[in-house]
DRENTORMI-691209 format. One record per atom (N, C-alpha, C, CB): atom name; residue in three letters; x, y, z. Coordinates in nm, 3 decimals, padded with zeros to 5 digits. Glycine has a CB too. Example, Ala and Ser with C-alpha at 12.3 -4.5 7.8 and 13.67 -1.06 7.14 Angstrom:
REM residues 2
node name->N	resn->Ala	x->01.319	y->-00.569	z->00.780
node name->CA	resn->Ala	x->01.230	y->-00.450	z->00.780
node name->C	resn->Ala	x->01.320	y->-00.330	z->00.780
node name->CB	resn->Ala	x->01.131	y->-00.447	z->00.905
node name->N	resn->Ser	x->01.285	y->-00.225	z->00.708
node name->CA	resn->Ser	x->01.367	y->-00.106	z->00.714
node name->C	resn->Ser	x->01.290	y->00.003	z->00.787
node name->CB	resn->Ser	x->01.408	y->-00.060	z->00.572
***
This chain:
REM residues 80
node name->N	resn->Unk	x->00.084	y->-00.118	z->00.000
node name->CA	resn->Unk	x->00.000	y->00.000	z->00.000
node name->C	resn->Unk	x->00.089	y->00.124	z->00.000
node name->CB	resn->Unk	x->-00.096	y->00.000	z->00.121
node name->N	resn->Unk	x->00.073	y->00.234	z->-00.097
node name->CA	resn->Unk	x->00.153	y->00.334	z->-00.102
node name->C	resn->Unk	x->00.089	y->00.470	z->-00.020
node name->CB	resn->Unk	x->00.179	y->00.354	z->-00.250
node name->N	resn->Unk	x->00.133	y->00.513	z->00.055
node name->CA	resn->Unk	x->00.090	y->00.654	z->00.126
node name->C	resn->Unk	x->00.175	y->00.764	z->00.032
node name->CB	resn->Unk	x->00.142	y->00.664	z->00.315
node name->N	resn->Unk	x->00.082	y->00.861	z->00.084
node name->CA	resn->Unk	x->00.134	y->01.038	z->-00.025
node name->C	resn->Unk	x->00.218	y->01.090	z->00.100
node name->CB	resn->Unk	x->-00.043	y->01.201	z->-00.085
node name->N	resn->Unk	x->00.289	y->01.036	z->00.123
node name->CA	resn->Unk	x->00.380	y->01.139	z->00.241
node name->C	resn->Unk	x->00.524	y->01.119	z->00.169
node name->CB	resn->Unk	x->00.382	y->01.073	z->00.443
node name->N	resn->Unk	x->00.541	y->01.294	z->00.162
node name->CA	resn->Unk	x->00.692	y->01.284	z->00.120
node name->C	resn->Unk	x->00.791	y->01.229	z->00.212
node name->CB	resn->Unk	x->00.744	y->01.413	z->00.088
node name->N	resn->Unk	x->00.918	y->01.254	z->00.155
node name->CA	resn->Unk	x->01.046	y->01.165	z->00.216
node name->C	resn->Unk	x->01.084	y->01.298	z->00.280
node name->CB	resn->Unk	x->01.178	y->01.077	z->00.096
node name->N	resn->Unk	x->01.042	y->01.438	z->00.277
node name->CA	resn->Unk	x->01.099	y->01.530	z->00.420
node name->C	resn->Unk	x->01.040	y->01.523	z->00.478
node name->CB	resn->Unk	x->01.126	y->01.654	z->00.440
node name->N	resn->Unk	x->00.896	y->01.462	z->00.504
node name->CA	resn->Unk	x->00.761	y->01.469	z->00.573
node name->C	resn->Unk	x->00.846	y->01.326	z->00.697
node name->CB	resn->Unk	x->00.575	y->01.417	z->00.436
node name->N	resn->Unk	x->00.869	y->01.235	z->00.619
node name->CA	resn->Unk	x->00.939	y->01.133	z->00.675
node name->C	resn->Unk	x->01.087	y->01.109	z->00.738
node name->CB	resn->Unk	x->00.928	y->01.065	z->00.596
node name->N	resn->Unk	x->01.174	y->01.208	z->00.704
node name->CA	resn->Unk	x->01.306	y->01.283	z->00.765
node name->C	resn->Unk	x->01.254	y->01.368	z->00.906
node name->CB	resn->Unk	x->01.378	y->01.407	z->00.634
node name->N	resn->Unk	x->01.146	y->01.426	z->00.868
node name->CA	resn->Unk	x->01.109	y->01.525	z->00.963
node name->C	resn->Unk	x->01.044	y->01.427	z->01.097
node name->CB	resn->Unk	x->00.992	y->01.642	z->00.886
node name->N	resn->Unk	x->00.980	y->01.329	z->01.062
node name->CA	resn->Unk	x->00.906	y->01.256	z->01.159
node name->C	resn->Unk	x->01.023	y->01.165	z->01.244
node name->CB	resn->Unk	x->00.786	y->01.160	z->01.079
node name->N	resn->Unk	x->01.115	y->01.132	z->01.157
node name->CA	resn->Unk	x->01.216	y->01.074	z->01.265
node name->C	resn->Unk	x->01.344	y->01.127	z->01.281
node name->CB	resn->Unk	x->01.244	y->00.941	z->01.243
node name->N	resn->Unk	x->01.305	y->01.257	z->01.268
node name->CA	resn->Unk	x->01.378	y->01.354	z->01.380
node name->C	resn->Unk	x->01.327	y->01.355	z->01.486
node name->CB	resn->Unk	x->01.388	y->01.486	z->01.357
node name->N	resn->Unk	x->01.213	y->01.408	z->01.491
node name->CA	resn->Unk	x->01.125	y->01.386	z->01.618
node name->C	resn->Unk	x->01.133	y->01.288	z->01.722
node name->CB	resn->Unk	x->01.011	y->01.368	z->01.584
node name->N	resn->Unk	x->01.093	y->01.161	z->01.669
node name->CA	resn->Unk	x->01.109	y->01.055	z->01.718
node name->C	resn->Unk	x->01.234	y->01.052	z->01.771
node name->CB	resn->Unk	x->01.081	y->00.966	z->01.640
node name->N	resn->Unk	x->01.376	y->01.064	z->01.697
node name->CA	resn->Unk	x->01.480	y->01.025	z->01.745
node name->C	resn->Unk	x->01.530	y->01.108	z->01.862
node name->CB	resn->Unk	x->01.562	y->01.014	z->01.648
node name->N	resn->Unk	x->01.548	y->01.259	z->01.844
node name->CA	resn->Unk	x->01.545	y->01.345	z->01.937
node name->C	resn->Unk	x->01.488	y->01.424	z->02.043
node name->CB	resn->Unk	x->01.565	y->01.380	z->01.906
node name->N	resn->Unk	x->01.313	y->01.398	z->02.017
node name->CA	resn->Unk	x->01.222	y->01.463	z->02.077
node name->C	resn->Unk	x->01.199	y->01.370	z->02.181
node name->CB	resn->Unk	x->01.110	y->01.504	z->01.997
node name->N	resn->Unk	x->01.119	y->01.418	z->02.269
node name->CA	resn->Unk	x->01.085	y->01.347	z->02.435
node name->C	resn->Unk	x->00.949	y->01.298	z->02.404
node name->CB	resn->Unk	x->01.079	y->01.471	z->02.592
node name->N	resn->Unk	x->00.904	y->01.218	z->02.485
node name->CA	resn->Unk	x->00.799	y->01.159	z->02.392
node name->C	resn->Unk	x->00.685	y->01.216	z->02.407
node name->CB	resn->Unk	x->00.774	y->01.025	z->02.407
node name->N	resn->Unk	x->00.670	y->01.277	z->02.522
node name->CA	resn->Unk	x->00.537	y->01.426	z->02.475
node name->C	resn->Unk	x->00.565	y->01.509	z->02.406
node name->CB	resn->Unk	x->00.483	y->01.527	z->02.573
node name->N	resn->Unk	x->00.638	y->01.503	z->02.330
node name->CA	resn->Unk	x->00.627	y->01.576	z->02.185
node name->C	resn->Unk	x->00.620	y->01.515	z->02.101
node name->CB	resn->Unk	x->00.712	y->01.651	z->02.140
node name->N	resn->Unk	x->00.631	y->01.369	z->02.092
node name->CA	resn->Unk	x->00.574	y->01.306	z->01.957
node name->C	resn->Unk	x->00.466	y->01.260	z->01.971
node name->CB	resn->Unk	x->00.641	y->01.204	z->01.897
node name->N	resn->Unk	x->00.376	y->01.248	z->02.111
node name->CA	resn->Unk	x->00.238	y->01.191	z->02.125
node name->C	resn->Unk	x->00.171	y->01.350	z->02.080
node name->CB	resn->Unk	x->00.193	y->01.114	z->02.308
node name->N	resn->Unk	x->00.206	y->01.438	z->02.089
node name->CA	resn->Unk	x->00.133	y->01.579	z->02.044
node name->C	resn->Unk	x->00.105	y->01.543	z->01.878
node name->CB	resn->Unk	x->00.252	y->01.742	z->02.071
node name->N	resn->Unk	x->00.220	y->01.539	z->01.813
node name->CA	resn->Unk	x->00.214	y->01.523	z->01.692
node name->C	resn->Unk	x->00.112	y->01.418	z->01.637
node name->CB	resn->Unk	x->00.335	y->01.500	z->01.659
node name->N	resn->Unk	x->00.123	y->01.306	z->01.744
node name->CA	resn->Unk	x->00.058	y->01.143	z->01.689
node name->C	resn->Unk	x->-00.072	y->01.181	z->01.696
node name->CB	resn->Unk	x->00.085	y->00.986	z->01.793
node name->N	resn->Unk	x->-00.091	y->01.263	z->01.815
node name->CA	resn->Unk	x->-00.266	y->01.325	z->01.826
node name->C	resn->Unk	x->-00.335	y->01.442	z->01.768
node name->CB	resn->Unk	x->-00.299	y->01.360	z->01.959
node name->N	resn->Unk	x->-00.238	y->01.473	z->01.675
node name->CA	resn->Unk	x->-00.294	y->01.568	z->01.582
node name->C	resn->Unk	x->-00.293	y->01.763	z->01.680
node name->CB	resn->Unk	x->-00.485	y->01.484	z->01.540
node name->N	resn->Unk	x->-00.216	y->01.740	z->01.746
node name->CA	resn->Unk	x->-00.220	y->01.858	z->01.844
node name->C	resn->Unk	x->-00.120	y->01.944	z->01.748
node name->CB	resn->Unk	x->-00.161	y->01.823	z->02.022
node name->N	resn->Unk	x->-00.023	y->01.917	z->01.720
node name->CA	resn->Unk	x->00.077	y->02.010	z->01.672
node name->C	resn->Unk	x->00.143	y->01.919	z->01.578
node name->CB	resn->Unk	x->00.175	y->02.076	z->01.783
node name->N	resn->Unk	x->00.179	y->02.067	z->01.484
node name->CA	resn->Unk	x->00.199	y->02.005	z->01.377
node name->C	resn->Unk	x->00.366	y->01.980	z->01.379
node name->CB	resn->Unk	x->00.136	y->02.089	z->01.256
node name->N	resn->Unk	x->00.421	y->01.896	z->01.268
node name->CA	resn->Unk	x->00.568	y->01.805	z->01.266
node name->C	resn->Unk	x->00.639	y->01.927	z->01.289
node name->CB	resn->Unk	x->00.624	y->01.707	z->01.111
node name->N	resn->Unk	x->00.645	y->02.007	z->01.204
node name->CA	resn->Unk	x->00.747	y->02.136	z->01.165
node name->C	resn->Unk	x->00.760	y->02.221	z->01.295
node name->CB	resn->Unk	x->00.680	y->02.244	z->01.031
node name->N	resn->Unk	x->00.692	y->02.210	z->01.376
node name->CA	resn->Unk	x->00.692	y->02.275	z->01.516
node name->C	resn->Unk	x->00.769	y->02.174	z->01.602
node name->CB	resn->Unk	x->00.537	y->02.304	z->01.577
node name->N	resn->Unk	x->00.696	y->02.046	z->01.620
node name->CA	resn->Unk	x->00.808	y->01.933	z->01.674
node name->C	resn->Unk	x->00.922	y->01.939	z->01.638
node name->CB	resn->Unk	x->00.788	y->01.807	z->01.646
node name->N	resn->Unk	x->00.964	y->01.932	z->01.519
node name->CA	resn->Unk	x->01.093	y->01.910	z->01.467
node name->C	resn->Unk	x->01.194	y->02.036	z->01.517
node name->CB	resn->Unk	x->01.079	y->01.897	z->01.303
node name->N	resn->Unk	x->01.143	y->02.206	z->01.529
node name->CA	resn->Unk	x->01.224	y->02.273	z->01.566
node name->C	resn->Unk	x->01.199	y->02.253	z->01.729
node name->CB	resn->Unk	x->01.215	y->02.405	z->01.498
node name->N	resn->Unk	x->01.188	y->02.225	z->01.787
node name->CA	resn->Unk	x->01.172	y->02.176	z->01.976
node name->C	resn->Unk	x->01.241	y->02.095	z->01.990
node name->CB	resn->Unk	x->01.041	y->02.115	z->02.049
node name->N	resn->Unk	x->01.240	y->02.002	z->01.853
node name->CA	resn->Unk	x->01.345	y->01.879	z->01.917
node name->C	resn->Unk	x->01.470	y->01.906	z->01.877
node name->CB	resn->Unk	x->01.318	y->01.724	z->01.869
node name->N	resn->Unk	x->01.545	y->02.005	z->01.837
node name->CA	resn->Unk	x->01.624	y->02.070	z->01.804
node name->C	resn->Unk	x->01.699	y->02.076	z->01.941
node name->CB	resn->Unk	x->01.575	y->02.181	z->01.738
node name->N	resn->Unk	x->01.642	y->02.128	z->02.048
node name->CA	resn->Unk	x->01.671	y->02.157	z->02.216
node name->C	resn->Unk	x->01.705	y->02.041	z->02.251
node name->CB	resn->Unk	x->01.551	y->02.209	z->02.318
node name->N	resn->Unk	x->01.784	y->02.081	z->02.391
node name->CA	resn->Unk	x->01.758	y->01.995	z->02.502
node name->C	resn->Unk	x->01.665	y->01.915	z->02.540
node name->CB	resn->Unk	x->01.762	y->02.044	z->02.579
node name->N	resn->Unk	x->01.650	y->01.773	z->02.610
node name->CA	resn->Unk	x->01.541	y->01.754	z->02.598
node name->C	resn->Unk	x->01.460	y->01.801	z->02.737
node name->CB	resn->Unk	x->01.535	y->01.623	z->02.555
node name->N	resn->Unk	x->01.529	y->01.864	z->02.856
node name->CA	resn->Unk	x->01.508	y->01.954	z->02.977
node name->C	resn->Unk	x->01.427	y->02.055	z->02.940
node name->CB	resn->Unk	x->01.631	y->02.011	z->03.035
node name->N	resn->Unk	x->01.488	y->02.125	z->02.819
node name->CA	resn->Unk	x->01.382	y->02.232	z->02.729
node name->C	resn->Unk	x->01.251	y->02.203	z->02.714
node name->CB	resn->Unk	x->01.417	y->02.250	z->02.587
node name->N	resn->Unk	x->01.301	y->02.057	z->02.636
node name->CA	resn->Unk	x->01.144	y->02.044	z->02.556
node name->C	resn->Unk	x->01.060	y->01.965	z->02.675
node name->CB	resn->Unk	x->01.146	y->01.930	z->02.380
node name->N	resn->Unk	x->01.041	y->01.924	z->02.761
node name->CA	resn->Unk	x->00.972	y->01.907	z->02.840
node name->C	resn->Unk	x->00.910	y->02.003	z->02.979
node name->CB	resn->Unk	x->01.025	y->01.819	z->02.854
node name->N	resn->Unk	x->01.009	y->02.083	z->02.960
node name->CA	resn->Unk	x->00.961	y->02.213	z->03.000
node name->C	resn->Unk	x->00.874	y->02.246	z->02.896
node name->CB	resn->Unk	x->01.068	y->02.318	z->03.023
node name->N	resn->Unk	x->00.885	y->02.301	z->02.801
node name->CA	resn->Unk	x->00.828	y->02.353	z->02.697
node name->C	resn->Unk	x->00.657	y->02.265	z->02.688
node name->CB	resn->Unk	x->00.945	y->02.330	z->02.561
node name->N	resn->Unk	x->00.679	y->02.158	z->02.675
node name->CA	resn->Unk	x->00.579	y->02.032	z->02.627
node name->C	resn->Unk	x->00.458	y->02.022	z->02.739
node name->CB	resn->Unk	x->00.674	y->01.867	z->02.621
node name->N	resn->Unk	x->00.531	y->02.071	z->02.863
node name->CA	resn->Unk	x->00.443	y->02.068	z->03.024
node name->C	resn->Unk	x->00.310	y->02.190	z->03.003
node name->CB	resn->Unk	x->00.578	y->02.134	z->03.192
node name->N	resn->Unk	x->00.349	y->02.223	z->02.958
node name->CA	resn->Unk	x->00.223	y->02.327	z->02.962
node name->C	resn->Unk	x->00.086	y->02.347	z->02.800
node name->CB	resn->Unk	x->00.324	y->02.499	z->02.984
node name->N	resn->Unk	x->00.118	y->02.240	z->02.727
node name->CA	resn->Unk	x->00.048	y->02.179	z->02.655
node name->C	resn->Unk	x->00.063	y->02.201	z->02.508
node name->CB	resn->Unk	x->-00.062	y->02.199	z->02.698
node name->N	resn->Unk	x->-00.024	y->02.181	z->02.378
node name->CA	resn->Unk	x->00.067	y->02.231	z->02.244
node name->C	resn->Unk	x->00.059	y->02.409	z->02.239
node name->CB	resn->Unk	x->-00.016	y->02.154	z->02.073
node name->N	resn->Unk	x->-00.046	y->02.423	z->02.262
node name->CA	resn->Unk	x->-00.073	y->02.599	z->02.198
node name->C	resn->Unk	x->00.093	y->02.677	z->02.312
node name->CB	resn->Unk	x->-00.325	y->02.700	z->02.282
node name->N	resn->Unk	x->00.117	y->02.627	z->02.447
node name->CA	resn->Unk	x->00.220	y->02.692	z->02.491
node name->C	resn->Unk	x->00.335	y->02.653	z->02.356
node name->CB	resn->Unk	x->00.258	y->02.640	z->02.654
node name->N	resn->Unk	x->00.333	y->02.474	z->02.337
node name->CA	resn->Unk	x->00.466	y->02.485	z->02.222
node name->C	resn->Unk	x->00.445	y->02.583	z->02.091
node name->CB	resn->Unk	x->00.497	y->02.323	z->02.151
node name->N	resn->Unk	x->00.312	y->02.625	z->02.108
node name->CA	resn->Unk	x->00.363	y->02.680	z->01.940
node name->C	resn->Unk	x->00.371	y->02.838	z->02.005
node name->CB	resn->Unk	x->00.211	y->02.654	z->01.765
node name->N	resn->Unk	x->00.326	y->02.917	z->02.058
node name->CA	resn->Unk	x->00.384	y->03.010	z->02.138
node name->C	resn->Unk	x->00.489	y->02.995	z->02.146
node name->CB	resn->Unk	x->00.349	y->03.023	z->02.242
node name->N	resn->Unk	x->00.603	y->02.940	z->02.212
node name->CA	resn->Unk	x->00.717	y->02.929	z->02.239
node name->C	resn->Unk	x->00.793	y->02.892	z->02.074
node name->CB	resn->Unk	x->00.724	y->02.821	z->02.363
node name->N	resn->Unk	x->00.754	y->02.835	z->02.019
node name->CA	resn->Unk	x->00.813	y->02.791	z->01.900
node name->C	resn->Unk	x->00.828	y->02.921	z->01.807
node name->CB	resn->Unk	x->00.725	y->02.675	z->01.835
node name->N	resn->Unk	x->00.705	y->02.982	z->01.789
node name->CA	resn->Unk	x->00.674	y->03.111	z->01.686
node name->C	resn->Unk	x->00.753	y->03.201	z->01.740
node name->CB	resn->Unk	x->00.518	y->03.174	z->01.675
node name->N	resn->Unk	x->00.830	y->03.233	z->01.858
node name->CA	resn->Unk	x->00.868	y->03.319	z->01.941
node name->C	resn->Unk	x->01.008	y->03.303	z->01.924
node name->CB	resn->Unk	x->00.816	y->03.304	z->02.071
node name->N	resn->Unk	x->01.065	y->03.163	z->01.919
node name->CA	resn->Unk	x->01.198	y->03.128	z->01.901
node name->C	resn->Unk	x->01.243	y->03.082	z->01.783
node name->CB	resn->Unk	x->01.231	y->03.047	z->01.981
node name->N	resn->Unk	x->01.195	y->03.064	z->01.706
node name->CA	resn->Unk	x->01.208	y->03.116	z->01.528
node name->C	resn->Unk	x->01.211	y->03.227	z->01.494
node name->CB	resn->Unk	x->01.110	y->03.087	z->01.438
node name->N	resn->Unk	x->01.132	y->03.312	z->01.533
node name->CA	resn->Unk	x->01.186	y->03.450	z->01.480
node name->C	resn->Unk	x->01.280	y->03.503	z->01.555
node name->CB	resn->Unk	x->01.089	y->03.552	z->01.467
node name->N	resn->Unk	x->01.322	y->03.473	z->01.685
node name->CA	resn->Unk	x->01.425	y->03.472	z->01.730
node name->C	resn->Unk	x->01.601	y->03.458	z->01.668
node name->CB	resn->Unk	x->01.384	y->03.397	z->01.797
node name->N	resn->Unk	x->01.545	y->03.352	z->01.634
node name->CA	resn->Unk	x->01.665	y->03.259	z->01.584
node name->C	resn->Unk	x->01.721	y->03.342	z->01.428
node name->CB	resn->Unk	x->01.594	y->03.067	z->01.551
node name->N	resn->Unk	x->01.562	y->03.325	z->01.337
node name->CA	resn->Unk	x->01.561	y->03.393	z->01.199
node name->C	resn->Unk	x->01.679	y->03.560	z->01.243
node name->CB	resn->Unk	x->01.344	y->03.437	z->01.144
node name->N	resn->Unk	x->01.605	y->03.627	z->01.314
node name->CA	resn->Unk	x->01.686	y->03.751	z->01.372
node name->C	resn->Unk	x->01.865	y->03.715	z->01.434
node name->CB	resn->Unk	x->01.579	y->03.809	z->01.519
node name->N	resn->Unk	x->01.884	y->03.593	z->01.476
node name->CA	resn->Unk	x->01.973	y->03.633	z->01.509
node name->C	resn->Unk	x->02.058	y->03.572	z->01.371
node name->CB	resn->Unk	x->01.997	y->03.600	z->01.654
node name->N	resn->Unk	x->02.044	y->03.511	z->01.280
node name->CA	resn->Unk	x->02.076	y->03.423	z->01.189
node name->C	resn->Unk	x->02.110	y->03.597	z->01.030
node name->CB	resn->Unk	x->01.903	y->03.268	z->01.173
node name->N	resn->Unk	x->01.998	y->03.672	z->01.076
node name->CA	resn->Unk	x->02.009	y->03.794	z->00.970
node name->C	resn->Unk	x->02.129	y->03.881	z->01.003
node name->CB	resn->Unk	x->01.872	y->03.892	z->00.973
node name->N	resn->Unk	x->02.141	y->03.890	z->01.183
node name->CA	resn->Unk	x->02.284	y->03.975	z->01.229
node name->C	resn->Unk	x->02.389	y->03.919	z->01.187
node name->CB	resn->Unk	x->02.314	y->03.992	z->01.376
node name->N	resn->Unk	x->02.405	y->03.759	z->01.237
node name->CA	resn->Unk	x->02.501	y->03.694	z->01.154
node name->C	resn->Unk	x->02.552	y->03.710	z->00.999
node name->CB	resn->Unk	x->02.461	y->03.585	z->01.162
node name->N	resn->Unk	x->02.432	y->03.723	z->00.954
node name->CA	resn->Unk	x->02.462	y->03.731	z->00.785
node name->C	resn->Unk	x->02.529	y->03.885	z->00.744
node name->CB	resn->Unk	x->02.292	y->03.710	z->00.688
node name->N	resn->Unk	x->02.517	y->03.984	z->00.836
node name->CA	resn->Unk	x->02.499	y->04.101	z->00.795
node name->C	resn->Unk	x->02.642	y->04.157	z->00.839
node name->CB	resn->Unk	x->02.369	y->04.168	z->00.851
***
């Protein structure tokens, strides 16, 4: 049986898995938050991300949207 999920869709999912804590991949499994948000959380510590993960998905994507443009900003000084 063939599924329509790309091969970054599938890079991205076992990143997660491999690095993320596992309340952040049961978020994902339950349709709470989406991969691309997991995948930059599991980027962290996993002390972070369970901090982060404790206070439920809408705190991770708060925290996520907050530390991407973070990051994007500090990534533009770098360039500049």
């Amino acid at each position: 049986m063939a599924l329509n999920v790309s091969p970054r869709s599938i890079e991205r999912a076992l990143r997660v898995l491999r690095l993320g804590v596992p309340e952040l991949s049961d978020m994902v499994l339950r349709g709470e938050l989406k991969l691309g948000l997991a995948e930059f959380l599991a980027q962290f510590p996993q002390e972070m991300q369970r901090a982060v993960t404790a206070y439920g998905p809408a705190h991770v994507r708060k925290w996520v949207a907050l530390n991407q443009r973070a990051h994007a900003e500090d990534a533009d000084e770098a360039a500049a």
